[in-house]
GUTI-249766 format. One record per residue (C-alpha): residue in one letter; residue number from 0; chain; x, y, z. Coordinates in steps of 0.001 Angstrom, whole numbers. Layout:
! GUTI-249766
  resn  resi  chain        X        Y        Z
     A   NUM      A        X        Y        Z
...
***
This chain:
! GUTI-249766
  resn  resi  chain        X        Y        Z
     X     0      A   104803   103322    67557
     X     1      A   103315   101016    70475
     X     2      A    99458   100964    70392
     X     3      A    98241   102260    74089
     X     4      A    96505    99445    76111
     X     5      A    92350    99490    76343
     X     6      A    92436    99183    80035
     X     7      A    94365   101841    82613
     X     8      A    97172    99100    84721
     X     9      A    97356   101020    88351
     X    10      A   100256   100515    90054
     X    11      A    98266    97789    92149
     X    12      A    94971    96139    92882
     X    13      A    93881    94316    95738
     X    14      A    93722    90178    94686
     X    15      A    90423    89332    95669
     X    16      A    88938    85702    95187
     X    17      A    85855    83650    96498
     X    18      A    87792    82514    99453
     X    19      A    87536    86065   100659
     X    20      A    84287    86702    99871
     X    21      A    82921    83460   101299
     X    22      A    85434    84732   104305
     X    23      A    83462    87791   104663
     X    24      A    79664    86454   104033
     X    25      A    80067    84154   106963
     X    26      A    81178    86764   108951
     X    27      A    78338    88664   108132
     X    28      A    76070    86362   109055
     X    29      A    77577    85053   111894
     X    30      A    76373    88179   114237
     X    31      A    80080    89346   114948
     X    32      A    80999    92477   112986
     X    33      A    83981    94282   114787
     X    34      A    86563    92271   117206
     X    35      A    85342    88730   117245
     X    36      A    86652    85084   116818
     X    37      A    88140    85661   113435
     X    38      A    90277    88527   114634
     X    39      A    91334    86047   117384
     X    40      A    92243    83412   114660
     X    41      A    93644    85687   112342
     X    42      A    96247    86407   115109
     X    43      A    96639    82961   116104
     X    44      A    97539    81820   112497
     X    45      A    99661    84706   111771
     X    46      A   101664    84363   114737
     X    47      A   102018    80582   113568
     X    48      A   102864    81929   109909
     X    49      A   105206    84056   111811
     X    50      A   106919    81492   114296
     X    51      A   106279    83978   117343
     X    52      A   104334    83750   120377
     X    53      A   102359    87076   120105
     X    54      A   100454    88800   117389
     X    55      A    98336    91773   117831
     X    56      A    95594    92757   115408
     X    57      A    95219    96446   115084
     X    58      A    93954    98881   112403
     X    59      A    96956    99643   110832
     X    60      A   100795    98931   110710
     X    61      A   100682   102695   111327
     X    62      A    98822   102273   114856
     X    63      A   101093    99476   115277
     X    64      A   104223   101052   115283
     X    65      A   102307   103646   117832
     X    66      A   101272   101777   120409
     X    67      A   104766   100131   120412
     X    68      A   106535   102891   120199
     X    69      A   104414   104512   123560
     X    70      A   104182   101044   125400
     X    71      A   108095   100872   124877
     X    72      A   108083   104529   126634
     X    73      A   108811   107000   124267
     X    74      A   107993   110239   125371
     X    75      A   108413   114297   124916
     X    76      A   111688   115030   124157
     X    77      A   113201   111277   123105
     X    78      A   115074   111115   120111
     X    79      A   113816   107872   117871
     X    80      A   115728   106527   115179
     X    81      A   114202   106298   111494
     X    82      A   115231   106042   107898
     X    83      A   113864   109073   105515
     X    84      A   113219   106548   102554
     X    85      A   110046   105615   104053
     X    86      A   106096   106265   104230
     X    87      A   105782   109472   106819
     X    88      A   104141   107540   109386
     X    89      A   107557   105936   110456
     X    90      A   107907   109504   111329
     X    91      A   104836   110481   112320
     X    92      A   104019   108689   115051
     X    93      A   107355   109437   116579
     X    94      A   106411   112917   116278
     X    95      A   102903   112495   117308
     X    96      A   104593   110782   120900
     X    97      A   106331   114489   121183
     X    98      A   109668   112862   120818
     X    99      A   112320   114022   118081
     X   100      A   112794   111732   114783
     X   101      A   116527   111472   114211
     X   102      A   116342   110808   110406
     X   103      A   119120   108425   108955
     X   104      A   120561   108027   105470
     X   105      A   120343   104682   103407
     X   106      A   122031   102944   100893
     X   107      A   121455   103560    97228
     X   108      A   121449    99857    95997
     X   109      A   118796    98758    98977
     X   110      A   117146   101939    99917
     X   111      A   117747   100266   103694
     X   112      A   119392   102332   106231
     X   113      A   122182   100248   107728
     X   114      A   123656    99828   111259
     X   115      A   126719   101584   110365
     X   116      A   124738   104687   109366
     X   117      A   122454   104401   112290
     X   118      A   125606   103929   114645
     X   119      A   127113   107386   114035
     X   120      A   123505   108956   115217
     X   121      A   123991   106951   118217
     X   122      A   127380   108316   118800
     X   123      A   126236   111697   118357
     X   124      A   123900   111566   120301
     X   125      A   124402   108983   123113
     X   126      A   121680   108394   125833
     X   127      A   119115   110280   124181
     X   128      A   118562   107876   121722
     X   129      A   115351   105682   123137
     X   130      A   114205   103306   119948
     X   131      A   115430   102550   116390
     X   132      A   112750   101630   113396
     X   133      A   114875    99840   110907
     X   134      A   112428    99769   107670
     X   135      A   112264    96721   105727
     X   136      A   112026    98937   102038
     X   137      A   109618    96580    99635
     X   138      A   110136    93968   102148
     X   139      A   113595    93535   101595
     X   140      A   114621    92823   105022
     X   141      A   117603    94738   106359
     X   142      A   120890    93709   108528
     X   143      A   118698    92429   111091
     X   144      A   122660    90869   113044
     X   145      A   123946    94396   112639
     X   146      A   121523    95953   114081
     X   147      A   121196    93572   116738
     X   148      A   124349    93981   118041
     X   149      A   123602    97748   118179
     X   150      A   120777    96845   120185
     X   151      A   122939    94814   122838
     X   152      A   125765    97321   122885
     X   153      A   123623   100694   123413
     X   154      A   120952    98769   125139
     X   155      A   118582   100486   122725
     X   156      A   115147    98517   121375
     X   157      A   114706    97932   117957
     X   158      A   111244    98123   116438
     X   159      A   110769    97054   112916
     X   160      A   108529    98811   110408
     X   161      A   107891    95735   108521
     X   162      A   104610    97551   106931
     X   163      A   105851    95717   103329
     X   164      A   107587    92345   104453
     X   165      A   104653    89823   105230
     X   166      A   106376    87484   103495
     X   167      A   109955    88193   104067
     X   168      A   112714    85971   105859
     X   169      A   116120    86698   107292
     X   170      A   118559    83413   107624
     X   171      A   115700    81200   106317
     X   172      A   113372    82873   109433
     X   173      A   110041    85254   108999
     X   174      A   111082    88435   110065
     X   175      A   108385    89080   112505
     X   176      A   110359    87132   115133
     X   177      A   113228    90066   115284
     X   178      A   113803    92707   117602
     X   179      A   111226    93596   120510
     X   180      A   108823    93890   117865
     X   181      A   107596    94375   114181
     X   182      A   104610    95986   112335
     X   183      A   102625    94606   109151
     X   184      A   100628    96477   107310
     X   185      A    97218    94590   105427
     X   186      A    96426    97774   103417
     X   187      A    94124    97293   100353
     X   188      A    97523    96989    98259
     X   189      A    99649    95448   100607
     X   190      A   101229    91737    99881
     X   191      A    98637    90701   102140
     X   192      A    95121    92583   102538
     X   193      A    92726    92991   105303
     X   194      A    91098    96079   102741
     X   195      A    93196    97965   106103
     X   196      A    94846    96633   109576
     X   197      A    98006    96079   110479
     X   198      A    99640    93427   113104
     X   199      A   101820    93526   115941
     X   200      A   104005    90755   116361
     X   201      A   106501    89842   119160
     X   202      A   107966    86893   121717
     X   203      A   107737    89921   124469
     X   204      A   104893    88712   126826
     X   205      A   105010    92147   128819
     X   206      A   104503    94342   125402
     X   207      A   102104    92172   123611
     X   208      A   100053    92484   126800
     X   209      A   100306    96432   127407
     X   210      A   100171    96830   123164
     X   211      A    96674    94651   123199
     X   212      A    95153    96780   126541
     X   213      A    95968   100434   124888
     X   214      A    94659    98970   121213
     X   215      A    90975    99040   122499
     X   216      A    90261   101747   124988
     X   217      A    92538   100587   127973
     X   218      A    90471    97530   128649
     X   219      A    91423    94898   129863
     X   220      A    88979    92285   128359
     X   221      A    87839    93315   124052
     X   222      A    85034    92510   122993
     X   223      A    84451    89319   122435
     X   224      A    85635    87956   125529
     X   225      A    83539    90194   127463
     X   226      A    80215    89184   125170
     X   227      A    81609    85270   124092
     X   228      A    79850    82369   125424
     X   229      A    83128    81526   126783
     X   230      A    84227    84020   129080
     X   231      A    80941    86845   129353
     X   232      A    81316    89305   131714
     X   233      A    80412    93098   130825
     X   234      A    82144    94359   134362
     X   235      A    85150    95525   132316
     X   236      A    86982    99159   133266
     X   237      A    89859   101249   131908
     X   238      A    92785   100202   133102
     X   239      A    94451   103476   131080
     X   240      A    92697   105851   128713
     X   241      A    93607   103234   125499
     X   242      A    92782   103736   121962
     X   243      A    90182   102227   119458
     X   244      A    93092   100522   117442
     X   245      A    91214    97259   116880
     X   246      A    90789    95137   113758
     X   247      A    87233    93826   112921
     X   248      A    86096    90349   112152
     X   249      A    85159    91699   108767
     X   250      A    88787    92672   107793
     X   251      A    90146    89817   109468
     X   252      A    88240    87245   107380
     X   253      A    89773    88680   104587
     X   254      A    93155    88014   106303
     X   255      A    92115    84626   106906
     X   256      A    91450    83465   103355
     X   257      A    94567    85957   102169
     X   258      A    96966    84254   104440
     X   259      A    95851    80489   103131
     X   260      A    97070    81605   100203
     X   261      A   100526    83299   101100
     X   262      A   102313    80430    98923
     X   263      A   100398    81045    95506
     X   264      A   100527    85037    96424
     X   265      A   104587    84964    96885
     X   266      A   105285    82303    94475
     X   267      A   103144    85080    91700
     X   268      A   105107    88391    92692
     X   269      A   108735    86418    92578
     X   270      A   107847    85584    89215
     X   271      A   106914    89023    88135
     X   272      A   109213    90418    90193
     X   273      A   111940    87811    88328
     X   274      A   110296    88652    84995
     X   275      A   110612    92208    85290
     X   276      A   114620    92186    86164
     X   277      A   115132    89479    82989
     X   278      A   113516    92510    80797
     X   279      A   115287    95299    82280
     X   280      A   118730    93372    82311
     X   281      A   120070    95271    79132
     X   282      A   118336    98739    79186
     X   283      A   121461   100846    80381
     X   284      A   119431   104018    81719
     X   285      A   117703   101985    84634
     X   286      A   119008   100202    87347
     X   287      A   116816    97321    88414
     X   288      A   115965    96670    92045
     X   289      A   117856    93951    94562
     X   290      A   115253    91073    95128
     X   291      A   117406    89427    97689
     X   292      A   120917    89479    99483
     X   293      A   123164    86488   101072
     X   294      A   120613    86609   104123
     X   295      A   117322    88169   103601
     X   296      A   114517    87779   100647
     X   297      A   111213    88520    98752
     X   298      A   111788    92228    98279
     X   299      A   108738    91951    96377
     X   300      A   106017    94225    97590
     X   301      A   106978    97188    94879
     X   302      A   109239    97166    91844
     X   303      A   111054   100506    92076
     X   304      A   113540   101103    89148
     X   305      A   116822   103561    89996
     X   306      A   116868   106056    86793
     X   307      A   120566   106528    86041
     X   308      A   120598   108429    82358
     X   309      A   120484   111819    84229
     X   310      A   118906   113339    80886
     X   311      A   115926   111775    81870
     X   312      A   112912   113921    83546
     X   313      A   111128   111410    85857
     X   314      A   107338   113744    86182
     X   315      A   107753   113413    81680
     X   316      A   108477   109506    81921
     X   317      A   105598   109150    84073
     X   318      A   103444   111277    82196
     X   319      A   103692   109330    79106
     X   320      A   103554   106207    80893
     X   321      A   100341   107549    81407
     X   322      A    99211   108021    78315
     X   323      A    99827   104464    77826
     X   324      A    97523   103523    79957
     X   325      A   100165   102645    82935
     X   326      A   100355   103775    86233
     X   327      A   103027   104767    88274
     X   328      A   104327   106189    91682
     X   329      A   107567   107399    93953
     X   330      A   108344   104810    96701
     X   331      A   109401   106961    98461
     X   332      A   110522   110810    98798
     X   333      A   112186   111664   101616
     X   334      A   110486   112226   104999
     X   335      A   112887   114577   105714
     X   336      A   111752   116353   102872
     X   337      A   108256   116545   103119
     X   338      A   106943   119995   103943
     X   339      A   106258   119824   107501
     X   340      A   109402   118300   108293
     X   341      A   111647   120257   105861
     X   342      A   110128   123483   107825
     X   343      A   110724   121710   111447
     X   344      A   114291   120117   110902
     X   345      A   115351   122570   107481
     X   346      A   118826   121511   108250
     X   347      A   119010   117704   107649
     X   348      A   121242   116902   105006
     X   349      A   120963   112917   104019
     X   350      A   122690   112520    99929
     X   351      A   121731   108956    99231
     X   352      A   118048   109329    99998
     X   353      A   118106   112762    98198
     X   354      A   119347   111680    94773
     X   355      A   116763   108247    95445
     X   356      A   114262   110981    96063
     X   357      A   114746   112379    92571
     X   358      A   115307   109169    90577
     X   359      A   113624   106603    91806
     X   360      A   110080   105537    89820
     X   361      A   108278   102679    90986
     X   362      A   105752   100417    88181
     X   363      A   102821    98275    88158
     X   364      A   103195    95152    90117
     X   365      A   100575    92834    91422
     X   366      A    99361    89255    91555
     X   367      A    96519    90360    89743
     X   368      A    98387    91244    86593
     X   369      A   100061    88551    83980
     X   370      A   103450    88484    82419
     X   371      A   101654    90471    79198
     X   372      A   100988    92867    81459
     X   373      A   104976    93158    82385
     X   374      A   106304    92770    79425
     X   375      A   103979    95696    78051
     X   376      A   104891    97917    80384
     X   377      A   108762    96915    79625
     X   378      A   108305    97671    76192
     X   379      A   106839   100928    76676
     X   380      A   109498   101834    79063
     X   381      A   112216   101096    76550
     X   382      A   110303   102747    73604
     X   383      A   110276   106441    75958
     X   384      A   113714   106084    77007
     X   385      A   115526   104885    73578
     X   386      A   112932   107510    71594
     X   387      A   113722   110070    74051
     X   388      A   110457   111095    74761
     X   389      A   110941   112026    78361
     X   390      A   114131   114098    78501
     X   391      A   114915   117708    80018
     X   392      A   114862   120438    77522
***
């Protein structure tokens, strides 16, 4: 019998340290609350970090894929490529544009979608297809040269949903440089954390300029260069009827001091990440996830574990994980699946994500948490499954 831990492990906390909070004090008292210098240097750095020309600062990966996605053109009645392993918004936002998500299958060992699947949409449905969002699952990036080519044969933009790959690369390159653009996400759990935000990133100067005027009300000057010492001038107008998708100075300090410490905070989740494979190596009923391939890495941003021993009822195994104080979750059920679009598109048939749908179970993993941590939860995990604890009846 394994003795349950004292303290509940969630399946992720925010790493918060006195960099941050030093961050966020100045910027406190420095007068400039919402979209101020630090947003400004938050995007200049992470553009650096990123090797591109442009990055956007916006309050979500989520409103980031939006306003690309409607600056790119897509309109009632487009069809818009996506993979169903993902977080709904991929989805939503297409939806939310009018246009018609086309969802694609993905591979069982990645949980990417790949260019061949995404091709044989394309020839189905020719011209109508306006955009692909390739999604980087847990940051491990996809065929980025596949799906190039794609690109340059149907003359069809690729936008990457790159909500969990701050820190990934693709032939030794950050992945924020590929395609027309790509989305990161700074959610409170997120590799990186702004507590929320997102960022735009691209070497398009056309779309980073039309993706930074819709972010904050269809203005053509934010903020703080219309109140700055440097450029004031409060004789600023719509230019279109824009959105309030800005960051604030307040998240973006956070970003600051989090993105100082991108070496320390990847180095810490590829040895977790590394630790948790090593302990999972000989348990038979799991299959352990791919943490890089010939030409991308640092699928890092969940650990989700394939469960092959069919006997096994997933909602038991987390339930007594539970009860041992461990938290867990389902990166991710298929879109397709979810209610409103199972009722919409009821007859979408996609096999791979289906069966990931129903055995995929993702643990704790963090830079908060220490290799005790992972090797509890690896012990508890192999006392449920070789005890049988959480099998059908």
């Amino acid at each position: 019998m394994i003795k349950k831990r004292e303290n509940f492990l969630s399946i992720a906390i925010p790493d918060i340290t006195e960099q941050e909070i030093y961050e966020v004090i100045d910027t406190l008292k420095s007068g400039w609350l919402s979209v101020g210098p630090k947003v400004k240097r938050f995007e200049e750095k992470f553009a650096e970090y990123q090797n591109v020309k442009y990055a956007i600062a916006v309050s979500s990966a989520t409103a980031g894929l939006f306003l690309a996605a409607k600056v790119l053109g897509i309109k009632r009645g487009d069809f818009v490529i996506v993979p169903t392993i993902t977080w709904p918004s991929t989805a939503n936002i297409v939806e939310q544009l009018e246009a018609i998500p086309i969802f694609v299958d993905v591979e069982k060992s990645t949980l990417n979608t790949t260019p061949e699947l995404v091709e044989n949409e394309i020839k189905k449905y020719n011209k109508k297809i306006k955009l692909i969002i390739p999604v980087h699952m847990s940051g491990l990036p996809v065929d980025i040269d596949g799906f190039q080519k794609i690109s340059q044969k149907y003359h069809i933009p690729i936008l990457y949903d790159a909500a969990h790959a701050v820190f990934s690369e693709y032939r030794n390159k950050k992945v924020g440089g590929y395609g027309i653009a790509s989305c990161f996400s700074f959610y409170a759990i997120k590799n990186i954390t702004t507590g929320d935000g997102g960022m735009v990133t691209t070497n398009d100067d056309k779309l980073a300029e039309a993706i930074r005027l819709w972010s904050y009300h269809g203005m053509s000057k934010d903020a703080w260069k219309r109140y700055s010492e440097e450029s004031a001038s409060p004789h600023v107008q719509s230019v279109v009827p824009g959105y309030k998708f800005n960051m604030t100075d307040i998240h973006a300090a956070i970003g600051l001091a989090q993105l100082q410490r991108a070496k320390e905070l990847l180095a810490r989740r590829n040895k977790l990440v590394q630790l948790y494979n090593d302990l999972f190596k000989d348990l038979e009923a799991v299959e352990t996830p791919i943490f890089q391939t010939s030409e991308g890495r640092w699928a890092n941003h969940v650990y989700t574990l394939k469960l092959k021993d069919e006997e096994i009822d997933r909602n038991k195994l987390m339930k007594v994980l539970r009860e041992y104080n461990i938290g867990t979750n389902i990166h991710f059920y298929p879109v397709h699946l979810h209610y409103y679009y199972r009722k919409k598109y009821p007859e979408i048939k996609l096999p791979n994500a289906e069966w990931l749908g129903e055995h995929l179970i993702s643990l704790p993993l963090c830079t908060r948490y220490g290799e005790s941590d992972i090797q509890y939860v690896v012990e508890v995990m192999n006392y449920i499954i070789k005890n049988r604890l959480a099998v059908k009846k």
